[in-house]
C-alpha positions in Angstrom: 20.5 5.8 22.8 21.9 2.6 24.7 23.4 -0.1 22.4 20.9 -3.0 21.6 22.6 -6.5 22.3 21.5 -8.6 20.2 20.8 -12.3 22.3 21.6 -15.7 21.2 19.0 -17.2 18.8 16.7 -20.2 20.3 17.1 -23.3 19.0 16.1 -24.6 15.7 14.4 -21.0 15.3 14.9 -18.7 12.6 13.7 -15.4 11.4 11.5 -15.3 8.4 11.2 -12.4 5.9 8.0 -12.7 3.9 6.7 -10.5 1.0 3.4 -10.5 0.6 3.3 -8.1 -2.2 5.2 -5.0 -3.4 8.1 -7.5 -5.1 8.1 -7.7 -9.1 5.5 -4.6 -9.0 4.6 -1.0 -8.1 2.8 -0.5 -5.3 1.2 -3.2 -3.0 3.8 -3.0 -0.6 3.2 -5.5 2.8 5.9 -7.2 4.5 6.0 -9.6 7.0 8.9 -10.7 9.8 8.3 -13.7 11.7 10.3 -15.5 14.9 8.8 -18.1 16.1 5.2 -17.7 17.1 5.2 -14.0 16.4 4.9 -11.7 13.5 5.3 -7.8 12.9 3.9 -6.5 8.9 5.9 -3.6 7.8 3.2 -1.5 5.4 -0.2 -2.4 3.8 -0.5 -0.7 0.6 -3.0 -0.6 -2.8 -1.5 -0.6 -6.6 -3.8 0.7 -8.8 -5.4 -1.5 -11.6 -3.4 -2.1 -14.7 -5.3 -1.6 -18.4 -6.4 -4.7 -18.4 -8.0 -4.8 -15.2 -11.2 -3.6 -16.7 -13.7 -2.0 -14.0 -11.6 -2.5 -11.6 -11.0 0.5 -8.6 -8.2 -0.8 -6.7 -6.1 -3.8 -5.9 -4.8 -4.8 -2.3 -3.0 -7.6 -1.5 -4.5 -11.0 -0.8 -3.5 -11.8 3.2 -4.5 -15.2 3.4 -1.4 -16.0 4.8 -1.9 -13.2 8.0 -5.2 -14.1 7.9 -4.5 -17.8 9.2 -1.9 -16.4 11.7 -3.8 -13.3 13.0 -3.5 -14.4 16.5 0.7 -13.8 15.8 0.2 -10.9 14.9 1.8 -8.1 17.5 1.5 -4.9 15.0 1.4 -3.4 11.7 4.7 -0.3 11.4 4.1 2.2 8.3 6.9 3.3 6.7 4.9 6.6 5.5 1.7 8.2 4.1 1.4 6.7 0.1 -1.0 5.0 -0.8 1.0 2.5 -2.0 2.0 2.0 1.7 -1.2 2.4 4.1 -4.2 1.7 0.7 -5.1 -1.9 1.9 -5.6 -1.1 6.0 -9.2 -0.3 5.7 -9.9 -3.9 3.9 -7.7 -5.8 6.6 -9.1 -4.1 9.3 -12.5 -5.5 8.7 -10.8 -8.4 8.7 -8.9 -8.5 12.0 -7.6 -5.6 14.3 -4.1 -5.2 14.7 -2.1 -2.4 16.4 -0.6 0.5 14.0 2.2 2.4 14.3 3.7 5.3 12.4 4.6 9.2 12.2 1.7 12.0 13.0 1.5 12.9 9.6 1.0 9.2 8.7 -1.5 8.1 10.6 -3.0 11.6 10.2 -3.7 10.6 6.5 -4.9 6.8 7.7 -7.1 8.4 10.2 -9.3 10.0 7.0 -9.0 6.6 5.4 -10.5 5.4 7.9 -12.9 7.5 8.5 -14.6 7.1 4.7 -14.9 3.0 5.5 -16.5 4.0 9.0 -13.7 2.8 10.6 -11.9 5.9 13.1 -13.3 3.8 15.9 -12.0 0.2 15.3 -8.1 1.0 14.9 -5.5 1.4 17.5 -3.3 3.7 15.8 0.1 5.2 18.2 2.1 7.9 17.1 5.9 7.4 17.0 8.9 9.6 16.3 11.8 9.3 14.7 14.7 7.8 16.8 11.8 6.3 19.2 11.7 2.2 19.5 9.0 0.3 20.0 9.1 -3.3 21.4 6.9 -6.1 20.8 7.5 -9.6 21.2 10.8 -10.8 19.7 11.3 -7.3 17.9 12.7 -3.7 18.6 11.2 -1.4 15.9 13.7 1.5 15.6 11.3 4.5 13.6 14.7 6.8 11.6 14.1 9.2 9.6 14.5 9.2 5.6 13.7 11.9 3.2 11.3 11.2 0.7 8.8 12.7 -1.4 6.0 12.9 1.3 6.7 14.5 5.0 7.6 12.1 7.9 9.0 8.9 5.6 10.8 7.0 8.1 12.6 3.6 8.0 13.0 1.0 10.5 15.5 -0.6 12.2 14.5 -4.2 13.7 16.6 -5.6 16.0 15.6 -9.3 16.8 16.8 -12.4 18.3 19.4 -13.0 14.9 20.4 -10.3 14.1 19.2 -6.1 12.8 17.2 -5.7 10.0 17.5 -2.4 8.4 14.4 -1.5 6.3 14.6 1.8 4.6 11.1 2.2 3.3 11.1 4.5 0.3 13.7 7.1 0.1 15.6 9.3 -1.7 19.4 11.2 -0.6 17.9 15.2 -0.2 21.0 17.5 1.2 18.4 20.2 1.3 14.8 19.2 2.3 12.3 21.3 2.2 11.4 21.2 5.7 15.0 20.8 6.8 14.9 17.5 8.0 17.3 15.2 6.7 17.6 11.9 6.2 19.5 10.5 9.5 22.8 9.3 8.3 23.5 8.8 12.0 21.2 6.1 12.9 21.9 4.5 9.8 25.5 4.1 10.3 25.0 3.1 14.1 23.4 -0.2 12.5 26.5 -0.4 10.5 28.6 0.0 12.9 26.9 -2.4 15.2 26.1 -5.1 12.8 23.4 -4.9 10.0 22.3 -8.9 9.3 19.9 -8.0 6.3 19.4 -4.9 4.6 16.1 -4.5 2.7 16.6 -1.4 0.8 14.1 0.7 -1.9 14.7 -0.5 -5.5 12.2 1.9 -7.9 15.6 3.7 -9.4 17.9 1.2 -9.3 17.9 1.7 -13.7 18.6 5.6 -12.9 22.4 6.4 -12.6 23.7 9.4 -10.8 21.9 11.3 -8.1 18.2 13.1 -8.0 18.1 16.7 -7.8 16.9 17.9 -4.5 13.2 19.3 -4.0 14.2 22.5 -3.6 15.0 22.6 -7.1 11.5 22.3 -7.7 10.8 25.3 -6.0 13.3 27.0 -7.8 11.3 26.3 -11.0 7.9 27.3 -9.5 9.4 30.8 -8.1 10.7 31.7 -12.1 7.4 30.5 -13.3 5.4 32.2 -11.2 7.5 35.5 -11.9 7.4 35.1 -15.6 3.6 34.7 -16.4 0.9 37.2 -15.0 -1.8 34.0 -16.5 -3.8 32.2 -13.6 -1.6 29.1 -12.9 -3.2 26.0 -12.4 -0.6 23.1 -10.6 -1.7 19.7 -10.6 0.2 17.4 -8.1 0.1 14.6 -5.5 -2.8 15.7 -3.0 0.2 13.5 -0.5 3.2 15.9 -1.6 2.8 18.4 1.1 6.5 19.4 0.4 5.2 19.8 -3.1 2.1 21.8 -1.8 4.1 24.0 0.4 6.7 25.1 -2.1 4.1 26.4 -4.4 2.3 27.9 -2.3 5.3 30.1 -1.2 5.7 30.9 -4.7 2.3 32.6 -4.2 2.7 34.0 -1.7 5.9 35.8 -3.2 4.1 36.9 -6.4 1.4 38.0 -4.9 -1.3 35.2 -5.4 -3.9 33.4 -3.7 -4.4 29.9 -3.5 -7.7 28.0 -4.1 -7.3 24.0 -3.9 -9.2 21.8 -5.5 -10.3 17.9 -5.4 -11.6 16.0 -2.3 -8.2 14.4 -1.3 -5.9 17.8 -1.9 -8.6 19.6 0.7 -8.3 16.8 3.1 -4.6 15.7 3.3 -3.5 19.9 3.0 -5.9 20.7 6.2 -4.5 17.6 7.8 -1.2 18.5 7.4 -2.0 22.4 8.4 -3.7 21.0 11.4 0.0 19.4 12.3 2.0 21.9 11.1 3.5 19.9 8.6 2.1 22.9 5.8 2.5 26.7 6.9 0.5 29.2 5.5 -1.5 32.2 6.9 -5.4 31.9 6.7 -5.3 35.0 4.3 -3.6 32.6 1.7 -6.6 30.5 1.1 -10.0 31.5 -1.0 -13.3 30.1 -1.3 -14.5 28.9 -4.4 -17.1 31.5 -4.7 -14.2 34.4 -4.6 -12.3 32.9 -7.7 -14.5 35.1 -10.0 -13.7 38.6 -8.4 -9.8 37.5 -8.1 -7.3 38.5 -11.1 -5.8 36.1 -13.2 -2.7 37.7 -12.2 -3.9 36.8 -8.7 -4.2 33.4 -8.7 -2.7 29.4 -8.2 -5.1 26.8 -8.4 -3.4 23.5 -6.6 -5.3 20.6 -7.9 -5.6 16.8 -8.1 -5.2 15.0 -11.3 -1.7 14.9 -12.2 -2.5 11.0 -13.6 -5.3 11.9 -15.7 -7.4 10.3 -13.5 -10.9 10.3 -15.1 -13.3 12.4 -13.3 -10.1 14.1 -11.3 -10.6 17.5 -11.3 -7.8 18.5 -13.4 -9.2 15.8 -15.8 -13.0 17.6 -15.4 -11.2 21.3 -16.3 -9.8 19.3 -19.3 -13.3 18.3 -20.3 -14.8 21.4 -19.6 -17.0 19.8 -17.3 -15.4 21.3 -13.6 -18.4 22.8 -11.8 -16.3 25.9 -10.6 -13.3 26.1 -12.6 -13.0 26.7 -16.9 -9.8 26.0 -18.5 -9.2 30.1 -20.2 -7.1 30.8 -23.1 -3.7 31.5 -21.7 -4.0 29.6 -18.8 -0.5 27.8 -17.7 -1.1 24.4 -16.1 1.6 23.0 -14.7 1.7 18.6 -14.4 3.7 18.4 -11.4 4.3 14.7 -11.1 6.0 11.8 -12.9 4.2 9.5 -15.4 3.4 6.4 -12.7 3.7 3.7 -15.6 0.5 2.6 -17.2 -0.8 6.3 -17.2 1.1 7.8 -20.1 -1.9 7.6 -22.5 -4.0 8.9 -20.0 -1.9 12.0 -19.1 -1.1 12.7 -23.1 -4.9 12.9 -23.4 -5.5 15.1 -20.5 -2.6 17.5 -22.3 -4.0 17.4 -25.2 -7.4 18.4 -24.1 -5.8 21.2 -22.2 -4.1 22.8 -25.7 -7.1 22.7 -27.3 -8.8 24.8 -24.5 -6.2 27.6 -25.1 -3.6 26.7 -21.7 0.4 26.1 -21.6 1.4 23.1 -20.3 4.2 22.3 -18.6 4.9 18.9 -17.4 7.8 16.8 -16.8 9.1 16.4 -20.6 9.8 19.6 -21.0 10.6 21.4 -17.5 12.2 20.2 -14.3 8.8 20.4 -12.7 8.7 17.0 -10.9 12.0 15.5 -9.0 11.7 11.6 -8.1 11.0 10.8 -4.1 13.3 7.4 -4.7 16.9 6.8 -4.5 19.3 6.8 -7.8 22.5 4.5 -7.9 24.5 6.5 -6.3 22.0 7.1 -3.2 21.8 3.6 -2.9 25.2 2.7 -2.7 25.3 5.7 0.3 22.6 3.4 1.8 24.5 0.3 1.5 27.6 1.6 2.6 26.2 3.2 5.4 24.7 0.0 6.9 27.2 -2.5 4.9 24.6 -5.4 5.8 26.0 -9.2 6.0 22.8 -10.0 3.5 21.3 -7.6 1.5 17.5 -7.8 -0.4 16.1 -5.6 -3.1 12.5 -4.5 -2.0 9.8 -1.7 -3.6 9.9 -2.5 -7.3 9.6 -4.6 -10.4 11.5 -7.6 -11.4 14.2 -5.6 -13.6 14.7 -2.9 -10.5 15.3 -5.6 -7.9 17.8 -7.4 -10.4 19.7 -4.1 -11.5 19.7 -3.2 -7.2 21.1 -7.0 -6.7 24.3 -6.0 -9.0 24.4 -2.7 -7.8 25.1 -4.3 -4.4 27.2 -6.9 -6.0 29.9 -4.4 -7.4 30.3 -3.1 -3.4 31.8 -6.7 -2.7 28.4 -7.8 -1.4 28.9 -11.3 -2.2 26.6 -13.1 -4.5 25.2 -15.8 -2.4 24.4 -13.2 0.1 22.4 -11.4 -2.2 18.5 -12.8 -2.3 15.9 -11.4 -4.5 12.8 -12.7 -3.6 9.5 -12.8 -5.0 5.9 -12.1 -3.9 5.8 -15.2 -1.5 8.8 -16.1 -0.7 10.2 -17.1 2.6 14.0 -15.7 3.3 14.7 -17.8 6.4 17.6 -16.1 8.6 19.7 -17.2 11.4 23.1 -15.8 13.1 25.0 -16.4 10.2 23.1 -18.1 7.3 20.5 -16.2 5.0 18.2 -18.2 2.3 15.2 -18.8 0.2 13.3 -22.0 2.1 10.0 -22.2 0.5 6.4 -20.4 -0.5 3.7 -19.0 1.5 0.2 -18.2 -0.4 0.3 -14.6 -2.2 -1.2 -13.0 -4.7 -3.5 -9.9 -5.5 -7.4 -9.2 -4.5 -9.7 -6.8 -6.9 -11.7 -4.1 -5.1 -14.7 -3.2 -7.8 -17.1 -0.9 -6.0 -17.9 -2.4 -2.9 -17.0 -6.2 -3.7 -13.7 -7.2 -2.7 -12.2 -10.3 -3.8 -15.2 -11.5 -5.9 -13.6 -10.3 -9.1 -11.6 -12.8 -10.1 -9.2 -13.8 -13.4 -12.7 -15.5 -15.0 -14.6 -12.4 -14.7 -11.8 -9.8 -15.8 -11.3 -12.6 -18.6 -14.6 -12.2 -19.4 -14.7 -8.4 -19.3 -11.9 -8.4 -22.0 -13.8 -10.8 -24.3 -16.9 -8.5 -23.8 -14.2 -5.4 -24.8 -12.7 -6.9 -27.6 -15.0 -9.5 -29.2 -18.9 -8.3 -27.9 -21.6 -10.5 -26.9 -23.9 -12.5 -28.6 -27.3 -13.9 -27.0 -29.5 -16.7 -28.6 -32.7 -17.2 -27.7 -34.7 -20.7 -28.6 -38.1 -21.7 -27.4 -38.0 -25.2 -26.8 -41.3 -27.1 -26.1 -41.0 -28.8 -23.0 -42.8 -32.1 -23.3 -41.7 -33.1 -27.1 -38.0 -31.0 -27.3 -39.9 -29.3 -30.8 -38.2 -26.0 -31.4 -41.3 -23.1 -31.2 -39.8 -20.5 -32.0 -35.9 -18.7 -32.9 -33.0 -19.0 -33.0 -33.4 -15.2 -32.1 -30.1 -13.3 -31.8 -29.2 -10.2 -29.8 -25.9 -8.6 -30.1 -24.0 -5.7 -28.7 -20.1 -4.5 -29.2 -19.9 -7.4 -32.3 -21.8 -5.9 -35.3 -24.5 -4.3 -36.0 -27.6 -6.1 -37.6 -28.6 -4.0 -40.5 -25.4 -3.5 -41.3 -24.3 -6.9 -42.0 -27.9 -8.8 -42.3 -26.6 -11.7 -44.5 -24.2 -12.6 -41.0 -26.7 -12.7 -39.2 -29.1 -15.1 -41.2 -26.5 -17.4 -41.5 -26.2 -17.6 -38.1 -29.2 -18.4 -37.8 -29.6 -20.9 -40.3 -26.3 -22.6 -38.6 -27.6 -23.0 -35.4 -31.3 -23.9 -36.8 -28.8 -27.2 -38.6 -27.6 -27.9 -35.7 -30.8 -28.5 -33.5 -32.3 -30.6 -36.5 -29.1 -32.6 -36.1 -29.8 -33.4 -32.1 -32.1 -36.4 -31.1 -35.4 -35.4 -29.9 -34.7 -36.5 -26.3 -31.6 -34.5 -26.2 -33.3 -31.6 -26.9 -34.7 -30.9 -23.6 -31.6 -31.2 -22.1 -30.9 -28.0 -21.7 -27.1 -28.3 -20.9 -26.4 -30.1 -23.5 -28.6 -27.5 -25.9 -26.5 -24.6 -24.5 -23.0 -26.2 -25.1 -23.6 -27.0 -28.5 -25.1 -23.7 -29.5 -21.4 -22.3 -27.8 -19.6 -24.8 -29.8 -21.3 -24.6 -33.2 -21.4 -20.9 -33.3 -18.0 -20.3 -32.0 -16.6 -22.4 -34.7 -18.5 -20.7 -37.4 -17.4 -17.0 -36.5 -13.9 -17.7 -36.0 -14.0 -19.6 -39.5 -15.8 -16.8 -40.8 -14.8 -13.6 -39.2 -11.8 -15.0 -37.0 -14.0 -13.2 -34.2 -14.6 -14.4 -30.8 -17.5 -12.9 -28.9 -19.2 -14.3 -25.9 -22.0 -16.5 -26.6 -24.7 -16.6 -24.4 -27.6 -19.4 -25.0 -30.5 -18.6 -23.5 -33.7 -21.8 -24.0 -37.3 -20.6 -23.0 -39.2 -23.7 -22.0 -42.8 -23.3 -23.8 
């Protein structure tokens, strides 16, 4: 490949690096590069909702800022296949259409997000291969190839009017990939070499000291499992982990078992990867569910979704004994495949429990080397900085704590300080020649997808859906008569989630009786002021039952004009 030169910058014009979500978090990754007039966005990804995000599907990330620039925009580059990375595309593509570019595999898994929102039509997706550069604008997009825990990870090198950008994407240091494709040190080192001006580099591990064990190892595990048990195995996994997929099934295959997949998005992403010969298997590998019945035990690997305890997963509907085709049997050995993405512990602990009590051996992380990260450890990362020894260097892909412990990490290779910036959701890292620095804010921050309303779910709503899940609702009904203000009839009260009536009667007369005070205590003309009626009923009551009860439910008036 011909050396890039990299061109004077124009006057008074910098390059701006702009997170619009993926730093201080998990997931939610979009980032965007700007020069000038012109902007490229490095991923688009989801997070999943956090516990207190009740009712709540998804989260994506607000784009207001692209939104008011779209006609800068000269195309979106995806790193790889997570959700985490390509979730949020659907919801910006109704939004605006811009150009897409990523690995087959990629774009083979966003073609089938696409296709659910009715969307195959509207994108203009181009496949790109490692080592190939695209070029739009102000930019030369540089796809290289990383190993990670999902087939055709790559990241980017960006070489633009200041300087190369070296984005890594999520990755991990594997010696001994499953599909034998390893991360290219090469390409990585040319940038190096040449000149890196800012390297923005994976920071999920950056607490984890030493290296990760290879995925092979993983296999390892699954071929002395597999040997040692002649129970039906049931593995529970990323449906996106088609290194994951593949090593099992070749465990099968060796001990003489069939594989029967299960779960919408395990069917889907396996065939699309078959169809692209990213997974190998013959077609007498696979069975139908209507064969599992005449198949032996000893005969069989179910490869499932679930690994999260996602309700109404179908790992999480064999827990339940609720799976249309599949019963958890006594013996079974299940194996969790995955690690514990944080805010799911209790979820998975209750998924294992309910698979003890249905007679199955569990194996998951905690006690077996079933699961190996897809991220970089210290010692990875410090290959990566090495390798491209960047004049600047920023912490990307994590919380808070991962991008500080990254910073130092960088800090002890005699990356100095200064050049060191760890940026926040918003941010704007301005960059010229020689100078790197925080200059100011753009608007970021997170959109809730409930169902099919996105972005009407705000911080009063989800506020109100904890004060409904904690404190319960109370509704007071008062028939007022329009014309004089005389109270006809009530204070009726409805409850639900506070207490119930029979059970505490005395509570509820005397709520009664204090908001039956309170109306003989308005003026007669206030009384058919409904507002005011309403916000003294709230205020009265609310004092009461925190006095009382130190309780706070919501308290809905509701005045019937008679």
């Amino acid at each position: 490949m011909e050396d890039i030169v990299i061109s004077e910058s124009k006057a008074g014009q910098t390059l701006s690096i702009i997170p619009l979500g993926g730093l201080g978090e998990i997931g939610l990754n979009m980032m965007l590069l700007r020069f000038g007039e012109e902007i490229i966005v490095i991923d688009a990804g989801l997070m999943f909702p956090e516990e207190e995000m009740l009712g709540v599907d998804i989260v994506i990330p607000d784009i207001t800022y692209l939104r008011e620039n779209k006609e800068k925009v000269l195309g979106l580059f995806l790193t790889h296949g997570h959700e985490d990375h390509i979730g949020a595309i659907p919801y910006i593509l109704k939004e605006m259409n811009i150009p897409i570019y990523g690995t087959a595999l990629t774009l083979g898994l966003l073609s089938a997000k696409l296709k659910e929102h009715n969307l195959e039509n509207e994108a203009i997706l181009t496949p790109v291969k490692p080592r190939e550069v695209v070029k739009l604008g102000p930019f030369e997009v540089e796809f290289i190839r990383i190993t990670h825990s999902i087939v055709d990870g790559v990241g980017f090198g960006i070489t633009t009017p200041v300087g190369r950008i070296v984005h890594t994407g999520d990755f991990k240091v594997d010696h001994t990939p499953v599909d034998g494709e390893l991360l290219d040190f090469h390409r990585f080192s040319y940038y190096g070499d040449q000149g890196t001006l800012a390297l923005l580099s994976d920071s999920t591990n950056s607490e984890r000291k030493g290296y990760n064990l290879s995925e092979r190892e993983v296999g390892l595990v699954f071929d002395r499992i597999f040997q040692g048990t002649d129970k039906r195995i049931i593995l529970a996994t990323f449906a996106s982990n088609i290194h994951r997929i593949q090593q099992a099934v070749n465990a099968a295959v060796k001990t003489g078992r069939k594989v029967f997949l299960s779960g919408k998005s395990m069917v889907s992403n396996s065939q699309i990867a078959l169809d692209l010969g990213y997974l190998k298997a013959s077609d007498s590998t696979w069975v139908r569910a209507e064969e599992l019945s005449k198949i032996p035990d000893n005969r069989i690997l179910i490869i499932t979704t679930g690994s999260q305890g996602e309700p109404m997963s179908a790992l999480f509907r064999m827990a339940m004994n609720d799976h249309k085709q599949i019963q958890i049997k006594d013996g079974d050995v299940v194996i969790l495949s995955s690690r514990v993405i944080p805010g799911n512990g209790r979820a998975i602990a209750r998924v294992i429990d309910h698979l003890y009590r249905r007679g199955a051996e569990v194996i998951y992380e905690e006690v077996s080397d079933v699961h190996v990260s897809g991220h970089a450890s210290q010692e990875e990362q410090k290959i990566m900085l090495n390798l491209v020894r960047p004049k600047f260097f920023m912490p990307i892909h994590g919380e808070y704590r991962h991008l500080y412990h990254h910073a130092r990490l960088a800090e002890s290779l005699n990356i100095p300080k200064e050049n060191i910036l760890i940026l926040e959701n918003g941010d704007v890292a301005e960059f010229t020649n020689e100078t790197g620095r925080k200059t100011g804010k753009v608007f970021a921050g997170r959109v809730f997808v409930d169902g099919k309303w996105v972005g009407d779910i705000g911080d009063l709503i989800l506020r109100d859906r904890q004060r409904l899940g904690t404190g319960g609702i109370i509704i007071v009904i008062i028939g007022i008569e329009k014309l004089t203000g005389t109270v006809v009839s009530g204070p009726d009260i409805v409850s639900r989630g506070f207490i119930f009536e029979n059970e505490a009667k005395d509570i509820y007369d005397e709520m009664r009786y204090v908001i039956s005070e309170m109306l003989g205590e308005l003026e007669q003309e206030l009384k058919s002021e409904w507002v005011v009626v309403k916000s003294k009923v709230q205020s009265r009551l609310r004092r009461y039952l925190i006095k009382k009860m130190e309780r706070r439910p919501m308290i809905i008036p509701i005045i019937i004009e008679m």
